[in-house]
C-alpha positions in Angstrom: -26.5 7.8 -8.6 -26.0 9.0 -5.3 -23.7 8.0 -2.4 -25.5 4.4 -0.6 -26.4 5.5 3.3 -27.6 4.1 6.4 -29.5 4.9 8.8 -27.0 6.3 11.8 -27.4 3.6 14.9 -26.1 4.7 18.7 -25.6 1.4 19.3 -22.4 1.2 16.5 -19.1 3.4 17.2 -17.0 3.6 14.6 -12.6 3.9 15.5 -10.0 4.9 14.0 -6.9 3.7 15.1 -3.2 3.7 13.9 -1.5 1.2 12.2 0.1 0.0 14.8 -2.5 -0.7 17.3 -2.8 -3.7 19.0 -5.2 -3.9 21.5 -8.7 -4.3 20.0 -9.3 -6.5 22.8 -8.9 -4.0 25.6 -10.8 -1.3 23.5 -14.0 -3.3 23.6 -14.0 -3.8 28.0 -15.3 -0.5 27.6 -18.3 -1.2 25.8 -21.5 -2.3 26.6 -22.8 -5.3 25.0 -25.0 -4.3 22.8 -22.2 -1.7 21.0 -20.2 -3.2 18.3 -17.0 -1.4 17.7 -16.1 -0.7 13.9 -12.6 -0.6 13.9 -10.0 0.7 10.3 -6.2 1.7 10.9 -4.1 4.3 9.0 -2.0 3.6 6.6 1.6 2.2 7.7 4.8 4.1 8.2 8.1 3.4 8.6 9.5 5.2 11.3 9.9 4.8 14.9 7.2 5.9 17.9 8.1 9.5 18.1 7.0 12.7 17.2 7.8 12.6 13.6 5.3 9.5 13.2 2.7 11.2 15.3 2.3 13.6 12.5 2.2 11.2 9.9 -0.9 9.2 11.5 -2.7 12.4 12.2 -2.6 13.8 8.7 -6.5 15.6 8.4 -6.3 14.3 5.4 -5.6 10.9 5.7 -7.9 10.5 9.0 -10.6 11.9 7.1 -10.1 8.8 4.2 -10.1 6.4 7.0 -13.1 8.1 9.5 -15.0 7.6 5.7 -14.2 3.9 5.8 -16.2 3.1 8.6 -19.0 5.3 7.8 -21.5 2.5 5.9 -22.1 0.8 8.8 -24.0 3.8 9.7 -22.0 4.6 13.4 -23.9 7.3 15.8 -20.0 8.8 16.5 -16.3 8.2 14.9 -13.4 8.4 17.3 -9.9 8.8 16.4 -8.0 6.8 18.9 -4.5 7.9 19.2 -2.9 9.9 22.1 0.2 11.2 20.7 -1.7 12.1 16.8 -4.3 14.0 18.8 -2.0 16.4 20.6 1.1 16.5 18.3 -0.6 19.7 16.9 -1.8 21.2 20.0 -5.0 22.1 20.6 -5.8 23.6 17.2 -4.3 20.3 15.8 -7.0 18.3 17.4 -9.8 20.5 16.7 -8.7 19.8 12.8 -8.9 16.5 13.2 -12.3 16.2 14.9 -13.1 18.1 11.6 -12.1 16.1 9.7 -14.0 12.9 10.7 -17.1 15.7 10.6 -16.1 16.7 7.2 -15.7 12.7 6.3 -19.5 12.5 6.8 -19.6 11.1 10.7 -22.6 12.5 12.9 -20.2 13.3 15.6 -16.3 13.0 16.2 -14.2 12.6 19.5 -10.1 11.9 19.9 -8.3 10.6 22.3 -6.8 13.8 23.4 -9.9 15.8 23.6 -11.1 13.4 25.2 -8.8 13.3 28.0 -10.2 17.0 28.4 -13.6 16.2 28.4 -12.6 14.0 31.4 -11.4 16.3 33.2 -13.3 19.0 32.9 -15.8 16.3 34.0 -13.8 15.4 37.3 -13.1 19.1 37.5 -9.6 18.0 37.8 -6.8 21.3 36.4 -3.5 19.6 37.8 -2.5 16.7 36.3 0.4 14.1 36.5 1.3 12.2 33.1 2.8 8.6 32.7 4.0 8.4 29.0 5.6 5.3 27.0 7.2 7.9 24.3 10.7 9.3 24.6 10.8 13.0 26.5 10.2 15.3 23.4 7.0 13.5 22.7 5.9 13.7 26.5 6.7 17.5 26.2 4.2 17.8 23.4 1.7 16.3 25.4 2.2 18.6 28.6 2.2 21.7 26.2 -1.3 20.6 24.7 -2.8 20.4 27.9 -1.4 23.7 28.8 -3.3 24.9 26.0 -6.3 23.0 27.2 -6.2 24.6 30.5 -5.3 22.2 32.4 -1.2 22.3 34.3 0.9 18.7 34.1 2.3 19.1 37.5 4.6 15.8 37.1 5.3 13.0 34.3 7.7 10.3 33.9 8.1 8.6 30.3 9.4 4.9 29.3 11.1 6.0 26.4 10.0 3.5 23.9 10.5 3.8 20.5 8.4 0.9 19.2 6.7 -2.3 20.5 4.7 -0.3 22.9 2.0 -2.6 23.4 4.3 -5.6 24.5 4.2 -3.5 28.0 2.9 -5.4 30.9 -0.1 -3.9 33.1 2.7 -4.2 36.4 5.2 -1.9 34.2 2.3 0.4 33.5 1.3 0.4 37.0 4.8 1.2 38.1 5.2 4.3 35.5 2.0 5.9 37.3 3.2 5.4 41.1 7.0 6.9 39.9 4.5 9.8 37.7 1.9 10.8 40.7 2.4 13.5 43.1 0.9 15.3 46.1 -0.5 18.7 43.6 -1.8 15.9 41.3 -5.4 15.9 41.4 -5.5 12.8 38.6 -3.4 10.7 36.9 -3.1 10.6 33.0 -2.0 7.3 31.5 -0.9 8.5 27.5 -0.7 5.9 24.4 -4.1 3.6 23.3 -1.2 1.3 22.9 -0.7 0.8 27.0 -3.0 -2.1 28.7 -4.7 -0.3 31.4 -7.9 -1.4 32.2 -7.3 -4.1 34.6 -5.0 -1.9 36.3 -6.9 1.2 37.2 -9.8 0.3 39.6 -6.6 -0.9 42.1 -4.3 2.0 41.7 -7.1 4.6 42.0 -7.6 2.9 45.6 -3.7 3.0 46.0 -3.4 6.6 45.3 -6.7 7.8 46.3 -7.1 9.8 42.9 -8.6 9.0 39.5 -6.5 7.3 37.3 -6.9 8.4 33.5 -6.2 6.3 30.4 -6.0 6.5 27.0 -8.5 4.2 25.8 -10.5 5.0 28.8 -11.2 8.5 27.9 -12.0 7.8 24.3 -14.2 5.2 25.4 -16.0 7.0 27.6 -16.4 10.3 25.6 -17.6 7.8 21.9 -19.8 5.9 24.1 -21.5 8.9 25.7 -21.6 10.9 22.6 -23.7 8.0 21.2 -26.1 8.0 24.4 -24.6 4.9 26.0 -22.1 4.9 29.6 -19.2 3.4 29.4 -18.5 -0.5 31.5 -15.2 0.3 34.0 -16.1 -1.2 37.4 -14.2 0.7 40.5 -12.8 3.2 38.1 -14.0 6.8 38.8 -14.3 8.3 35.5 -17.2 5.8 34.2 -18.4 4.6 37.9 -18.3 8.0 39.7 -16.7 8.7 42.5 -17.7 7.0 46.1 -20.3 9.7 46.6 -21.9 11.3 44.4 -21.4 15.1 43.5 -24.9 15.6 42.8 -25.9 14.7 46.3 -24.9 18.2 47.4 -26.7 20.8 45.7 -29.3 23.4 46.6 -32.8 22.7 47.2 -34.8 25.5 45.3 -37.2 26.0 47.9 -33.8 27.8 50.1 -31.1 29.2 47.6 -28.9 28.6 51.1 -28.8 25.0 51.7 -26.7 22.4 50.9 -28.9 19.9 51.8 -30.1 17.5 48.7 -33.5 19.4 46.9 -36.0 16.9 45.4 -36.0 18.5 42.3 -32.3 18.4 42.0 -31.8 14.6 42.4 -31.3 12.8 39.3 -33.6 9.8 38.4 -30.7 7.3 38.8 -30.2 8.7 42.4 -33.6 8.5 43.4 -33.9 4.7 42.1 -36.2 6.1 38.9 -35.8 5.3 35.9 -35.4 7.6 32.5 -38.1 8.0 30.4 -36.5 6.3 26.9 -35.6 8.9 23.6 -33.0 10.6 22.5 -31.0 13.5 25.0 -32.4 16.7 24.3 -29.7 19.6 23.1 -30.1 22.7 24.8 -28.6 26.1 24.2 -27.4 28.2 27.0 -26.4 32.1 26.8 -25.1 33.4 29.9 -24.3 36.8 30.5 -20.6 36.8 33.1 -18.4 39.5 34.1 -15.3 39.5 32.3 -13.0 38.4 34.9 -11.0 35.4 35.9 -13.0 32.3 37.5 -16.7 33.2 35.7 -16.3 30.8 33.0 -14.9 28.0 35.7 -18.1 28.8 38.0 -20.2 28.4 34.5 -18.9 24.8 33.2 -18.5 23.5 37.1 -22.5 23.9 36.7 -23.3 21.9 34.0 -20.9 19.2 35.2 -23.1 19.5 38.4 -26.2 18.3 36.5 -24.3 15.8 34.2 -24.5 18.0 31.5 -21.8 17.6 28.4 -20.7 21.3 26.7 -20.5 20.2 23.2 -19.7 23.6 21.8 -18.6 27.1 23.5 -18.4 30.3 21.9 -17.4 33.4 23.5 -19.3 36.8 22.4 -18.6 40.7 23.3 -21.4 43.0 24.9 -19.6 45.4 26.5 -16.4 46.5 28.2 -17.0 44.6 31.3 -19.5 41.6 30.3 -19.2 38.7 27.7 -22.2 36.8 26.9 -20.9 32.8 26.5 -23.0 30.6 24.7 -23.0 26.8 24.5 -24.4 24.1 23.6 -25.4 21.4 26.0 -26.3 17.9 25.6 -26.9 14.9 28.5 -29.8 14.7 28.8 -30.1 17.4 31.6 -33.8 19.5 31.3 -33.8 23.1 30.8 -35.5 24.4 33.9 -32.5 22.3 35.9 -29.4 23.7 34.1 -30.8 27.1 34.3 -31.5 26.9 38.0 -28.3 25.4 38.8 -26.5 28.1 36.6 -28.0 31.0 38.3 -26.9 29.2 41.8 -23.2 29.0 40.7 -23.5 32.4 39.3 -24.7 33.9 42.7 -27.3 35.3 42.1 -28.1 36.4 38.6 -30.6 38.6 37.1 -33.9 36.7 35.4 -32.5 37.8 31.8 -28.8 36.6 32.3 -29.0 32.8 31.8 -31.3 31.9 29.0 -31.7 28.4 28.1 -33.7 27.0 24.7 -33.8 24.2 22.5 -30.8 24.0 20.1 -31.0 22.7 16.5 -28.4 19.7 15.9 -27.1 21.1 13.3 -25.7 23.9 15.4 -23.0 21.4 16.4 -21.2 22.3 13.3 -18.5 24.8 14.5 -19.3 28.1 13.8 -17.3 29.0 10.5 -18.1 25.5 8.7 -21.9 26.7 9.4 -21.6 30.1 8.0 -19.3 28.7 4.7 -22.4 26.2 4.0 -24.9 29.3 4.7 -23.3 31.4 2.5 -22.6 28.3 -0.3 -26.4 27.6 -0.1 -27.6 31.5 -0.8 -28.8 32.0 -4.3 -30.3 35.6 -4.6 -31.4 38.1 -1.7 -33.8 35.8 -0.4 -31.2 33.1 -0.2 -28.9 35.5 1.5 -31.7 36.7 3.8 -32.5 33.3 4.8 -28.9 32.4 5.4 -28.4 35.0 7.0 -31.7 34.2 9.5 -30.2 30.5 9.8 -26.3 32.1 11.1 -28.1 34.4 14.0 -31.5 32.7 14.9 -33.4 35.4 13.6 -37.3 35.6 13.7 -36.9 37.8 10.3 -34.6 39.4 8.2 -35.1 42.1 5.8 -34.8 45.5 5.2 -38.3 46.5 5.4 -40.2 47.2 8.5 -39.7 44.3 11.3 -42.2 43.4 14.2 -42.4 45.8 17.3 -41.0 44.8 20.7 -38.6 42.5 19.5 -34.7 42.9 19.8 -33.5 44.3 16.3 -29.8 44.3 14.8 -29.2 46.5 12.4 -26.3 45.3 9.5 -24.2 47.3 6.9 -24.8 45.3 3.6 -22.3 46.5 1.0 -24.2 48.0 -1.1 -28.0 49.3 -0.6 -30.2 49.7 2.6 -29.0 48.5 5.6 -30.5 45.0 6.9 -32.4 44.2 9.6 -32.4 40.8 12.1 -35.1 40.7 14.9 -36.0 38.0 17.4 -37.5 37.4 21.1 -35.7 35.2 22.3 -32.4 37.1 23.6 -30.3 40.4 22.6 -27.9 40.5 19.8 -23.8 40.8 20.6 -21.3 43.0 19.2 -20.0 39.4 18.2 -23.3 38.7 16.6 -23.0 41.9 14.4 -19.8 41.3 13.1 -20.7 37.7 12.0 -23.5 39.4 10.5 -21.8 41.9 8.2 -19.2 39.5 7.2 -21.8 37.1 6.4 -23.4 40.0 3.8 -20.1 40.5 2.4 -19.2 36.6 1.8 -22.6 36.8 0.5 -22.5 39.5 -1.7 -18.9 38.2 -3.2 -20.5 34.7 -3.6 -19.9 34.1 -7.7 -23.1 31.4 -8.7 -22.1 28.5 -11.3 -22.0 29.0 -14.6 -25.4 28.0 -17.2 -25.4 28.0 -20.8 -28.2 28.7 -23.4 -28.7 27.4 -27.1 -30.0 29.8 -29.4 -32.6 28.0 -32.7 -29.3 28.2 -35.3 -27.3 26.2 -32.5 -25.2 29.6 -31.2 -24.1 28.5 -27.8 -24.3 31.3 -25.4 -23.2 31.4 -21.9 -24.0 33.1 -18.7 -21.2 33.6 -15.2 -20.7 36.1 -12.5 -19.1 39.1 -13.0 -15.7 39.8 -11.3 -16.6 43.4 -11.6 -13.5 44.2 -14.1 -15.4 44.0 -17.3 -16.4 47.8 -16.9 -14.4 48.5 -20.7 -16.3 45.4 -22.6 -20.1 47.2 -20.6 -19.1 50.3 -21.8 -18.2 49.0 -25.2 -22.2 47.0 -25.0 -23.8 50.0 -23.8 -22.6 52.5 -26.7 -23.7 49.1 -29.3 -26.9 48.8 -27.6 -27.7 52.8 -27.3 -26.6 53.5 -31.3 -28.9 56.2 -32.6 -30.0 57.0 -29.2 -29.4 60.8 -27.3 -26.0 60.8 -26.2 -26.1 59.2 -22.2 -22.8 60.0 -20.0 -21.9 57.3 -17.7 -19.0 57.4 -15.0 -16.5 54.0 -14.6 -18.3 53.8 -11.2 -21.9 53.9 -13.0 -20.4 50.8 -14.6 -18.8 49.0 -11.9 -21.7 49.3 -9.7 -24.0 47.8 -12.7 -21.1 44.6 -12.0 -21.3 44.3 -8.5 -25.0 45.2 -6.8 -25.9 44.1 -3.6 -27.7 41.2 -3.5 -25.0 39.0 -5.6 -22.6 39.6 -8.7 -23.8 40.7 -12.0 -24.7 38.1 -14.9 -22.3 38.0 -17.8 -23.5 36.4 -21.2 -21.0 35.7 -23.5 -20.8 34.0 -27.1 -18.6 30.7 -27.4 -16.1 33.6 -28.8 -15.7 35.3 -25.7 -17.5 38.3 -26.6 -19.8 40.1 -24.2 -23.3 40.2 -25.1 -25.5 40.8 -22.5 -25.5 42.3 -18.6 -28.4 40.9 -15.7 -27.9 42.6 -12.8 -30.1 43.2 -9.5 -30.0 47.1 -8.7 -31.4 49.2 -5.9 -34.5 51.3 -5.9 -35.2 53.9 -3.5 -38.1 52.2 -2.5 -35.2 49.7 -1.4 -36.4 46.4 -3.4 -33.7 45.5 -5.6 -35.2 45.4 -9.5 -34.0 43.5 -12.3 -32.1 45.0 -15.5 -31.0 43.4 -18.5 -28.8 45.0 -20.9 -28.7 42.6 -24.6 -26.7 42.8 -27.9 -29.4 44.2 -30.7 -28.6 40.7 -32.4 -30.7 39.0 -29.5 -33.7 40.7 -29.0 -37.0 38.8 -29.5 -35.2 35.5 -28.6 -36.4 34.8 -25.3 -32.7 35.4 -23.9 -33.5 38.3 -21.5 -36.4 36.1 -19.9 -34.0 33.4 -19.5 -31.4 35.7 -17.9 -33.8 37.5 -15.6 -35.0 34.2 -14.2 -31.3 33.5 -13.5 -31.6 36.5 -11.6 -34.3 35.1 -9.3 -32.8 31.9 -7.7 -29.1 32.1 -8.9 -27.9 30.9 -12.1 -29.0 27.1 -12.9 -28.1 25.1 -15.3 
């Protein structure tokens, strides 16, 4: 029996919190009402608020048990709400974690920390002050993960607490941000989903003339907007926008050189409109940029522009001066808008350097968890082939003849003739090859489960994957199998390549003894179409076994 399911709902948000959250109450004055929260904590540990217990309560491991908890109820996203466990690690430590509520089964995952970056790449804010309850250690953790995140803690102040962090008053959190802001600060961070903030930030934002930042405001925000809903904060700036709208001031398309508002660049909710109902579409975008500082800023200040949310980045080589980035882009935005936008910011770009298309959700996986369950799923050449199509959008893969006037890759398989990707839609990157050939390798090295046959008497035999060290037992099968025959001469690395072909490791079958008696393998023609051989023990023939191996061959072994 399988696993029980439900259907996923974007109006549930599942939360994970630690143990020793205690405001569930404040959490939920960010939702809408027709949200429910689904709320399970970590296990307890004994130890005090610093960064010793930030690791505990961030274990991958354990927030992937708990992300699973809240899972039935079917939730569109699963955040993990803790500041301090979501940066203790830095920014590879929060990356693992968003992992591993994916890995745990949710459709999406945010945490608190990444969120905080998500806000402010969203404000475009790159200076921030910090107002911390945690002792100075902790605080410095913090500072060092947004360093990492690009973004410079200009000032901080910390309480100190040790414990009890949520007894703290909104007029004590209020007076740790006034004694944290300064003049270089463009924002002001709030730290700990254990601080009561929300009734606080509307007023202080007018006192300082900045956006004020919280915990639980960020991972609000970010949950709720990963599951297609905005966020409830009245006066604060992060879920209300600021006092005038950023989108006001872009170019009208019929003159690249205004600033005056275009038509076609106002938003529906501007213009009064309202959205047509569905889900957001998800959009990829490849942009070709110099390599040089500022063109990745100028790139994600555009889709901020048009209220579109990156989701993934990847960065690919082309040549010694150019990268091509490509990301995925969600929001709601349409593609004819982000690309237009894009090619303003960009000053000027050619008609082939931003290229915009319809993404496939499953692309949100991060790149090596896709190319591992490629490469898990290939059974056989064609397998591999259509992995391989899957990992680099490929039209075709092959390595026959592909179609004219497309863009072709070329890939060194480890064995055989090389392969060949071609598609339409955009050029392949020096990043794109090596993805490519690693994938063939993985491929070629990928060992498929282990099947077993019964004979009439009741002989158990059983077929695996060759590790490619059995070259003394083939040679010992060979000689049984050719007694009586012309002499044949064979090399160690005739043998070894009869182990290890191309298109996936050779097929071993063995009696319940141990002994070797039989070889399937896949070799190369020169025509370049891989052919089956099967080598059997005399004792076998007529028994149907080589059938039963060759069809092994054909989709992987099955049991």
């Amino acid at each position: 029996m399988g696993e029980l399911s439900s259907p996923r709902d974007r109006d549930r948000v599942g939360v994970v919190v630690p143990y020793d959250f205690a405001l569930d109450r404040e959490m939920w004055r960010w939702v809408p009402e027709r949200v429910t929260l689904h709320v399970t904590r970590t296990p307890f540990v004994a130890t005090p608020a610093d960064a010793a217990q930030a690791r505990l309560i961030s274990d991958p491991a354990m927030v992937r048990r708990a992300a699973r908890d809240v899972l039935t109820p079917g939730p569109a996203v699963v955040a993990y709400s803790c500041t301090s466990g979501s940066f203790v690690g830095g920014v590879a430590g929060e990356a693992a974690l968003r992992e591993a509520v994916l890995a745990a089964g949710a459709p999406a995952a945010v945490t608190t920390a990444g969120s905080l970056v998500a806000a402010c790449a969203e404000l475009g804010v790159t200076r921030l002050a910090v107002a911390t309850p945690y002792v100075d250690d902790l605080t410095g953790l913090l500072a060092d993960f947004l360093a990492g995140a690009g973004v410079d803690t200009v000032a901080r102040h910390g309480l100190g607490l040790l414990g009890h962090i949520w007894t703290t008053t909104p007029e004590q959190v209020a007076a740790a941000v006034r004694a944290a802001d300064h003049p270089d600060a463009q924002a002001v961070f709030v730290s700990c989903t254990n601080l009561p903030t929300y009734d606080a930030i509307a007023g202080l934002e007018r006192e300082l003339g900045k956006p004020v930042l919280t915990a639980n405001q960020v991972t609000m925000w970010a949950a709720l907007r990963a599951a297609g809903h905005a966020a409830v904060g009245p006066g604060q700036t992060l879920v209300d926008g600021p006092s005038v709208p950023p989108v006001l001031r872009v170019v009208d398309a019929a003159d690249p050189g205004s600033t005056e508002p275009g038509p076609a660049d106002l938003d529906p909710a501007v213009l009064g409109t309202a959205a047509e109902p569905g889900p957001a579409p998800l959009l990829k975008v490849r942009v070709r940029l110099p390599d040089e500082s500022g063109a990745l800023a100028r790139l994600t200040a555009a889709v901020a522009e048009v209220g579109g949310n990156i989701l993934s980045l990847s960065v690919h080589g082309r040549d010694a001066g150019t990268v091509v980035d490509e990301m995925l882009v969600g929001g709601g935005v349409t593609a004819d808008r982000l690309s237009r936008v894009i090619r303003r910011r960009l000053r000027g770009s050619g008609p082939d350097t931003v290229q915009v298309t319809p993404a496939d959700p499953h692309e949100l996986v991060d790149g090596p968890t896709r190319a591992l369950d490629l490469v898990a799923a290939a059974r056989g050449r064609d397998g591999l082939f259509d992995g391989l199509a899957a990992l680099l959008h490929a039209d075709e893969v092959g390595t026959g003849p592909v179609a004219a006037g497309t863009h072709v890759l070329e890939l060194t398989a480890p064995a055989g003739p090389p392969v060949l990707a071609c598609r339409d839609w955009a050029p392949f990157t020096v990043t794109e090859r090596a993805r490519g050939e690693a994938f063939l390798r993985a491929g070629a090295a990928t060992p498929a489960p282990r099947a077993t046959v019964l004979l009439p008497g009741g002989a158990e035999l059983v077929a695996e994957p060759a590790s490619g060290e059995e070259t003394a037992e083939l040679d010992v099968l060979l000689r049984t199998c050719l007694a009586g025959e012309p002499a044949v001469d064979w090399t160690p690395a005739d043998l070894a390549g009869l182990l290890a072909p191309v298109a996936a490791p050779a097929l071993l079958l063995r009696t319940a003894a141990g002994d070797l008696v039989g070889v399937a393998a896949l070799l190369g023609t020169d025509a370049g179409v891989p052919e089956p051989v099967v080598v059997l023990h005399p004792c076998l023939r007529g028994a149907g076994v080589g059938r039963w191996l060759r069809g092994r061959l054909g989709s992987g072994v099955a049991a």
